[in-house]
C-alpha positions in Angstrom: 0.0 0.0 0.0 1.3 3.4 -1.0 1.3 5.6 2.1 1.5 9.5 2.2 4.5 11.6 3.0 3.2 15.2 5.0 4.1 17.9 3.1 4.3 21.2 4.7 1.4 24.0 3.5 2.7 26.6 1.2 0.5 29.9 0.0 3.2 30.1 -2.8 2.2 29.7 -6.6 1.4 25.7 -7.5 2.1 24.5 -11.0 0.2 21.0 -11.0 -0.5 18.7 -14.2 -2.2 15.6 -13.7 -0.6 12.7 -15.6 -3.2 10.5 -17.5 -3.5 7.0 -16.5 -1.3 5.4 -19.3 1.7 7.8 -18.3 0.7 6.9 -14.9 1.9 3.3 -15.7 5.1 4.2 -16.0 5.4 5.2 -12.3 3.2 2.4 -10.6 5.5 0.0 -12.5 8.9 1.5 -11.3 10.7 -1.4 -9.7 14.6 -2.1 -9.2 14.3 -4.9 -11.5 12.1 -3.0 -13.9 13.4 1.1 -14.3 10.8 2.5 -16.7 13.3 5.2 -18.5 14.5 5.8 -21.4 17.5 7.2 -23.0 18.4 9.6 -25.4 21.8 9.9 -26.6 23.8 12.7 -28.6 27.1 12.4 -29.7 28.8 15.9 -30.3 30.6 16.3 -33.7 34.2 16.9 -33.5 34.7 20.7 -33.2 31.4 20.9 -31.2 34.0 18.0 -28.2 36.4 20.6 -28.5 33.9 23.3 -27.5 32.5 21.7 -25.1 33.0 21.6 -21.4 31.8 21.0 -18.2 31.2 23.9 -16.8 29.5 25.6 -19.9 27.5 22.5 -20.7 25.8 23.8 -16.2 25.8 27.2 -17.8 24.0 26.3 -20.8 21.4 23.9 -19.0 20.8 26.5 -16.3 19.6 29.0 -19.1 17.5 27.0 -21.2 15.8 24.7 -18.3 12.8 26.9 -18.1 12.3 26.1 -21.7 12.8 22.2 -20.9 9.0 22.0 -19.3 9.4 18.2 -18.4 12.9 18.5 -16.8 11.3 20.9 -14.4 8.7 18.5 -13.5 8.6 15.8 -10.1 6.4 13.4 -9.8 3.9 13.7 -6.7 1.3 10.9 -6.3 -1.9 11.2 -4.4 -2.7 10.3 -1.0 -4.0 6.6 -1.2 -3.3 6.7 -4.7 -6.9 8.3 -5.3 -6.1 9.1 -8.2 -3.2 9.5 -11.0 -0.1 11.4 -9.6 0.6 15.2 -10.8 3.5 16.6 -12.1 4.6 19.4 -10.0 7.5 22.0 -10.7 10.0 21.1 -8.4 10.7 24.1 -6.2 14.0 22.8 -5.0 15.4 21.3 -8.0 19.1 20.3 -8.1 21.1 21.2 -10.9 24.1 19.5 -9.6 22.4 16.3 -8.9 20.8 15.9 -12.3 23.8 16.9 -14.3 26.6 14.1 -14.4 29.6 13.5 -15.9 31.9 10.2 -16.4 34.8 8.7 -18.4 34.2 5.9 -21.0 37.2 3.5 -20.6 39.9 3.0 -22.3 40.5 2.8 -25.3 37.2 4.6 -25.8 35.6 2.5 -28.8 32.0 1.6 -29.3 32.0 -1.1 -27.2 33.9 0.9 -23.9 31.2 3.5 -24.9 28.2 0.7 -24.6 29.5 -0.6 -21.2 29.4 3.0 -19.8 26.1 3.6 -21.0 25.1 0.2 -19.8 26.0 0.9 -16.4 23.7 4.2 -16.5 20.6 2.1 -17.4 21.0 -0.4 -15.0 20.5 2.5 -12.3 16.8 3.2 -11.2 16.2 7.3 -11.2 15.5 8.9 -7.7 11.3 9.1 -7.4 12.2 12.0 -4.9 13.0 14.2 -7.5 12.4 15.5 -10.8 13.4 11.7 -13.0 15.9 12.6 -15.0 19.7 12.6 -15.6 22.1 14.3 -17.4 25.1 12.1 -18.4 28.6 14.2 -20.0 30.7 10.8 -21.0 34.0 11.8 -22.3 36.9 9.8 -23.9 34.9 8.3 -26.4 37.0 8.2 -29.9 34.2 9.8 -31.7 34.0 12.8 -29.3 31.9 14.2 -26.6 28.5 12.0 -25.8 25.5 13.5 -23.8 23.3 10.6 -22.4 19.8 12.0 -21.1 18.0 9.2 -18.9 14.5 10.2 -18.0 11.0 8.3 -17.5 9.3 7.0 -20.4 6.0 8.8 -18.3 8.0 12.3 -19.7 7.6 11.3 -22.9 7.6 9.0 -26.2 9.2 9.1 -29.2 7.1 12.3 -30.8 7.5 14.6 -27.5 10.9 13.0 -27.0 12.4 14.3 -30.6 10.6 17.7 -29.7 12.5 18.1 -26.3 15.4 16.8 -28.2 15.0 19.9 -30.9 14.7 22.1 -27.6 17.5 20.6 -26.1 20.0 21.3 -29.2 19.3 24.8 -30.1 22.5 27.6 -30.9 20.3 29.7 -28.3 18.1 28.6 -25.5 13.9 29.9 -26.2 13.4 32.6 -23.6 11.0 31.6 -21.3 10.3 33.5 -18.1 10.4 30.5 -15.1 8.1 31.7 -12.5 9.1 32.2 -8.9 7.8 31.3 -5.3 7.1 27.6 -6.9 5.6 25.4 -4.1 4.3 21.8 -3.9 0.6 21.0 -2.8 -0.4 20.1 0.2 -1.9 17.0 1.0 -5.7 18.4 1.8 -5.1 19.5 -2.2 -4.3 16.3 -3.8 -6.7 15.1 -2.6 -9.2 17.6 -3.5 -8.0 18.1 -7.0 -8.0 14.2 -7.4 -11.5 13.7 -6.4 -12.8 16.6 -8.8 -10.7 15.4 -11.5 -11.5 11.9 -11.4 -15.5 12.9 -11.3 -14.5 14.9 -14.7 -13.1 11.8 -15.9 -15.9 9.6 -15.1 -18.9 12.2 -16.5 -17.4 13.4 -19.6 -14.5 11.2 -21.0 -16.0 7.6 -20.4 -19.4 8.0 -21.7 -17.4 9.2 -25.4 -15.3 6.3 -24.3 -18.0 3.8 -24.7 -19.6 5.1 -27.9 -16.3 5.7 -29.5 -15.6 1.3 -28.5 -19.3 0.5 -30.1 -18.0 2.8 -33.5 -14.8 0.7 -33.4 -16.6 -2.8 -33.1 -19.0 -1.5 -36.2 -16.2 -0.8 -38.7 -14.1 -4.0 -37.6 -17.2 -5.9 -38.1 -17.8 -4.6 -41.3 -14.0 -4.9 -42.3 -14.4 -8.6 -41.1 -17.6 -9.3 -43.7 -15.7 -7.2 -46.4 -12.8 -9.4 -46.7 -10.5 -6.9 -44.7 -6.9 -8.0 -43.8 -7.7 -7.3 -40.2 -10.1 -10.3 -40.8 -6.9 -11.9 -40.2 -6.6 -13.8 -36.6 -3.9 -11.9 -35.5 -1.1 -13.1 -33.2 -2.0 -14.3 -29.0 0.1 -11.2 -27.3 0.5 -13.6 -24.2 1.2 -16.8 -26.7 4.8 -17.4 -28.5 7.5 -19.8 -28.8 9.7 -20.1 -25.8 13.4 -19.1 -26.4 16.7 -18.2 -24.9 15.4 -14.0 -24.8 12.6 -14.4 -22.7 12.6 -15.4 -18.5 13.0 -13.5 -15.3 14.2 -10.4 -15.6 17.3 -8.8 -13.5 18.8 -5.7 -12.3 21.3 -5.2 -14.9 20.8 -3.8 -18.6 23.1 -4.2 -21.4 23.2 -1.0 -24.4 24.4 -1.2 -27.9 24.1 0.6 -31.3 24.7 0.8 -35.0 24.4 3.6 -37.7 23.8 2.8 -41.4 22.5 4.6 -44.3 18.9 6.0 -44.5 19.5 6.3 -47.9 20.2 2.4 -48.2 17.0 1.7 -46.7 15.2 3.9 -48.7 16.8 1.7 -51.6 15.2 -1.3 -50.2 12.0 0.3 -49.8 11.9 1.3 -53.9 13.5 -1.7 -55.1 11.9 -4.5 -52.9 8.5 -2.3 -51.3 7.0 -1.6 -48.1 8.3 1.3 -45.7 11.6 2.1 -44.1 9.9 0.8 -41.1 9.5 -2.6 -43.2 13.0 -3.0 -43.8 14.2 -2.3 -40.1 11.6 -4.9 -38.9 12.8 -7.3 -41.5 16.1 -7.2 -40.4 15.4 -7.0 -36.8 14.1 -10.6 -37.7 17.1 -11.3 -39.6 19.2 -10.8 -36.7 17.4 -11.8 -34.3 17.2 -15.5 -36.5 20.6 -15.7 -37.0 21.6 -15.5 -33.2 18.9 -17.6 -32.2 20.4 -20.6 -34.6 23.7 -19.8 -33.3 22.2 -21.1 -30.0 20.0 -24.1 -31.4 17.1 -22.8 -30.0 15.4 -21.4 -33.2 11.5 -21.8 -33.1 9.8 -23.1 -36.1 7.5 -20.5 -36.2 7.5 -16.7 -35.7 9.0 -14.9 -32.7 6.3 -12.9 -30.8 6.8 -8.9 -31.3 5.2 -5.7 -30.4 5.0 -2.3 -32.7 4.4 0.8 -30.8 2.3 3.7 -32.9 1.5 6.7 -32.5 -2.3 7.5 -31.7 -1.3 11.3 -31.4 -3.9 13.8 -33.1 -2.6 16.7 -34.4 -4.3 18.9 -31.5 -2.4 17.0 -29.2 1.3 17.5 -30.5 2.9 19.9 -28.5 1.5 17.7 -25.5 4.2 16.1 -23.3 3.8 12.4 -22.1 2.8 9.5 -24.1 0.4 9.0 -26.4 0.7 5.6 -28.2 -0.5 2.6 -28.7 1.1 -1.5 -29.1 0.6 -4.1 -31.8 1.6 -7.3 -31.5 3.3 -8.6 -34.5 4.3 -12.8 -35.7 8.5 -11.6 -36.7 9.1 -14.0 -39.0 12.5 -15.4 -37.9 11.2 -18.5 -39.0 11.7 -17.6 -42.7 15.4 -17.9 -44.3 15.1 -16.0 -47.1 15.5 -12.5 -46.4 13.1 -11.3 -49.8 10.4 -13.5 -48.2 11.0 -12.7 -44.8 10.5 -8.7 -45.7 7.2 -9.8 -47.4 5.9 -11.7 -44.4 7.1 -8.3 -42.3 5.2 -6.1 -44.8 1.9 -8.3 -44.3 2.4 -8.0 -40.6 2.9 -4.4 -40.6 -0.2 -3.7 -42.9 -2.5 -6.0 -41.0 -1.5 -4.1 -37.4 -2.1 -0.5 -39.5 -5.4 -2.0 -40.5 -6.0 -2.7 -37.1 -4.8 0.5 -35.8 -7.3 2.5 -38.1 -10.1 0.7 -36.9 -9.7 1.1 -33.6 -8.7 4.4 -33.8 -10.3 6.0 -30.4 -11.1 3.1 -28.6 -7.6 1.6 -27.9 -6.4 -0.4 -24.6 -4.5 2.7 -24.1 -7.5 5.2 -24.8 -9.3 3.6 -21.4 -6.2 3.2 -19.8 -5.7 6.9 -19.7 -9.0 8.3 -18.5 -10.0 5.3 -15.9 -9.0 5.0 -12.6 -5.6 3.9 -10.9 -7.0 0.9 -10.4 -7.9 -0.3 -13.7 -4.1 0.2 -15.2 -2.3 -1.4 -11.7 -4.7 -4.3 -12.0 -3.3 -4.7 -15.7 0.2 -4.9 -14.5 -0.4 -6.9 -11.3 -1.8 -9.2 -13.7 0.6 -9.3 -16.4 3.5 -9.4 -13.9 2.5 -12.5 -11.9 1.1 -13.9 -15.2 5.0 -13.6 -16.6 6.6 -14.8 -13.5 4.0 -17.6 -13.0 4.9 -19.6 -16.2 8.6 -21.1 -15.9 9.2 -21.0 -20.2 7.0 -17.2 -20.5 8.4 -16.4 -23.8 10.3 -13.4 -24.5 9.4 -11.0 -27.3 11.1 -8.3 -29.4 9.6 -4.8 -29.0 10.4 -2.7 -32.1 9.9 1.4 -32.5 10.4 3.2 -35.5 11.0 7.5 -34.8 11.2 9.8 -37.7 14.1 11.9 -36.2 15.6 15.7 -37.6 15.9 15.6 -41.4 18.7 17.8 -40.3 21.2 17.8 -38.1 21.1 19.9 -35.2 23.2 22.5 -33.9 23.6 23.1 -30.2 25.7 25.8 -28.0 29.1 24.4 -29.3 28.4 23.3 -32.4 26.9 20.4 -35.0 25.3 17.6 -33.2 26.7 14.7 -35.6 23.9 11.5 -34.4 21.5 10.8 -32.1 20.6 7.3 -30.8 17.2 6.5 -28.1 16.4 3.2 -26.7 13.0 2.5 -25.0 12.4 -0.3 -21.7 11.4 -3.4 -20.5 8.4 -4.4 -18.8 7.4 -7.8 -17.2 9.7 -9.9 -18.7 13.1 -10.1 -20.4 13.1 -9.4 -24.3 15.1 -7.2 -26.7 13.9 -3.7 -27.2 15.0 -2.1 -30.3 14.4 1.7 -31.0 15.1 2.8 -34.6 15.6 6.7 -35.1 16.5 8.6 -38.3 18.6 11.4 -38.2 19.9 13.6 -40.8 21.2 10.8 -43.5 21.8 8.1 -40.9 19.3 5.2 -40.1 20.0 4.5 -36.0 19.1 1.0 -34.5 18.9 1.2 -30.4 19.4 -2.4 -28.5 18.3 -2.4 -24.5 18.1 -5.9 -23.3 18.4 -7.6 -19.7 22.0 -8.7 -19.5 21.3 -11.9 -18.2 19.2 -13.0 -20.8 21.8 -11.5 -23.4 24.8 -11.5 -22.6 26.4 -10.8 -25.9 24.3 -7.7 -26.7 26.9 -6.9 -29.0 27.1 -10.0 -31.3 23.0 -9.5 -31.9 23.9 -6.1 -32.9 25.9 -7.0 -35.4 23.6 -9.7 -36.7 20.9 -7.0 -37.5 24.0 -4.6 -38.9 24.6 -8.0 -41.3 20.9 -8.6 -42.1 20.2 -4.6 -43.3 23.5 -4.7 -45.2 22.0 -8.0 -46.9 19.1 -6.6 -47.7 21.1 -3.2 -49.1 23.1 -5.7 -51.7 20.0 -7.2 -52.4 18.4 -4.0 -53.7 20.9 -3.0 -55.6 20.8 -6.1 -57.6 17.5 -5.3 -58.4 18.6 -1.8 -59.4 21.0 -3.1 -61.4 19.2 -5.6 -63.3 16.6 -2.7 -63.7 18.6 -0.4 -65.6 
């Protein structure tokens, strides 16, 4: 049982935001063996290192924080949990305790770089204050490397690349941070719970409801009409067992690769499908190829989830999360890589099918307007559910993020790439975040480090199973012209 701290009365000016139930999540599922944060990482080109340091990377934070809205922000939940916790700006934060700096070891490659960032994500965040970190790691060979690690409640991948474009900018926004901040008082939680959750329950669940009989209607009709969401899609709690899945533990394990966006746009002309398409595809193509290396390939597909976006347009310069999860059949079962990026593209299409029809009435809709209760009981579920069955079996969880067409400039210079990895819940799996930036294609690995030990090797796998579809392409081109 959650039990309330006393916090002293305050006639000072109170900046309060209530969280909606699916950020919520984020925070009721905080656990040592489960940190729900996220980082984003941006490596400094090579004049912008020698720019750089320390004490003008405080300077520069200190002036642009007022313009960093989430950074301000601490999490505060309500007495009893009542209701979902607010964000509050923090009238004691801490510069110097969010703002850190380290040493990637010697001699500074990708790998060293990995470790260090490995050991970052295997740290919870403080729930005492505002959850975030600021990470300066310097000796890397490429340069200087700023590691932000904040709660996925903050933000997803839209509002994330937003703070990132706030984050990197020659010259902060001016925005006027107002004094005498305060946090509520108990009596007020309390009371701004109850009033809001009544708002919640008159206005948004009743256009809940008819929004969930709309959806049925047009997947009914979609059904009788020969639809591809007619399809039985895949059992989200089903799947082969294999050596990615069990318990997880405290300790996380980081890795990366950049290729060519411009490659993968190749593969999208030459062979179809989206960019998204051929990151999945060779996702699946790694992920095979280690599997086999271990003996424990499945004869059938590997259970995945897509997350995408649900965000309206009136809702884009909203923080916090707004998204949704597919579950997808990744085809590691399939050796040839032409086939296995058709049976991707089917996947894909069938989940956007699905996506469209239930377009206002997702899991994640009713999560976000009901009651603590409904989205704890999900987890509490789901956990023990995971933990309950000796082979649970793991899954790969994929995101794609359209990232700057540019790059960015910052304070000392040309930010040269930008990499962001998502989190685990439940049970152990591979997360895989895919970013674009400027001309580069980023693929993100976060995994449990006892269920993969040899991040690293998988890594490359996928790096192989892209570069196999590149050649592939350009076969096609060639024969073409």
């Amino acid at each position: 049982m959650y039990f309330p701290i006393r916090l002293p009365p305050t006639p000072q000016v109170i900046d309060v935001q209530r969280m909606s139930g699916f950020d919520a999540q984020f925070i009721y599922d905080e656990r040592p063996d489960e940190p729900q944060h996220t980082l984003k990482i941006s490596f400094l080109g090579e004049q912008a290192s020698a720019a750089w340091s320390f004490a003008s990377a405080r300077s520069d934070l200190a002036r642009r924080l007022a313009s960093l809205e989430p950074l301000q922000w601490r999490a505060l939940r309500v007495p009893f949990d009542l209701h979902h916790p607010v964000w509050v700006a923090d009238p004691d934060l801490d510069l110097d305790w969010h703002l850190r700096r380290a040493a990637v070891r010697a001699p500074g490659g990708r790998d060293e770089l990995c470790e260090a960032i490995s050991q970052i994500l295997s740290t919870p965040l403080d729930p005492a204050r505002p959850l975030w970190e600021l990470w300066w790691l310097e000796g890397y060979e490429g340069g200087v490397v700023a590691v932000l690690k904040m709660s996925h409640a903050l933000a997803d991948g839209s509002a994330s690349r937003r703070l990132l474009e706030l984050f990197h900018t020659p010259v902060p926004a001016q925005v006027d941070a107002p004094a005498g901040r305060a946090l509520p008082t108990r009596w007020q939680l309390v009371r701004d719970a109850l009033r809001d959750l009544w708002r919640a329950l008159v206005q948004r669940i009743p256009s809940l409801v008819r929004a969930s009989l709309d959806s049925r209607a047009r997947i009914a009709a979609a059904r009788e009409g020969g639809s591809i969401a007619a399809e039985t899609g895949p059992d989200a709690l089903g799947g082969p067992y294999h050596p990615l899945g069990g318990p997880l533990s405290r300790r996380r394990a980081f890795h990366f690769f950049s290729t060519s966006l411009a490659a993968a746009q190749e593969v999208r002309r030459q062979l179809g499908g989206t960019v998204n398409d051929v990151a999945v595809a060779a996702v699946a193509g790694g992920v095979r190829r280690w599997l086999l290396e271990r003996g424990a390939l499945p004869g059938v597909a590997t259970r995945a989830f897509m997350p995408a976006s649900i965000r309206r347009a009136d809702e884009a310069l909203l923080w916090g999360n707004r998204v949704t999860t597919r579950a997808l059949d990744l085809p590691t079962q399939i050796a040839d890589p032409i086939s296995r990026l058709r049976a991707v593209q089917h996947e894909t299409a069938r989940a956007k099918e699905e996506l469209r029809l239930r377009e206002g009435a997702h899991l994640e809709d009713w999560i976000r307007w009901l009651p603590p209760f409904a989205g704890k009981a999900i987890s509490a579920f789901m956990r023990a559910y995971a933990r309950a069955i000796p082979n649970f079996p793991g899954s790969v969880a994929i995101s794609n993020v359209r990232g700057p067409s540019a790059p960015l400039s910052g304070p000392w210079g040309v930010v040269e790439n930008f990499v962001s990895v998502g989190h685990m819940k439940y049970s152990a799996g591979l997360n895989t975040t895919v970013w674009s930036y400027g001309e580069r294609l980023n693929f993100g690995f976060y995994a449990c480090a006892r269920a993969l030990p040899d991040l690293p090797r998988l890594s490359a796998y996928v790096a192989d199973a892209f570069e196999e579809l590149a050649k592939l392409a350009n076969r096609e081109s060639a024969r073409a012209a």
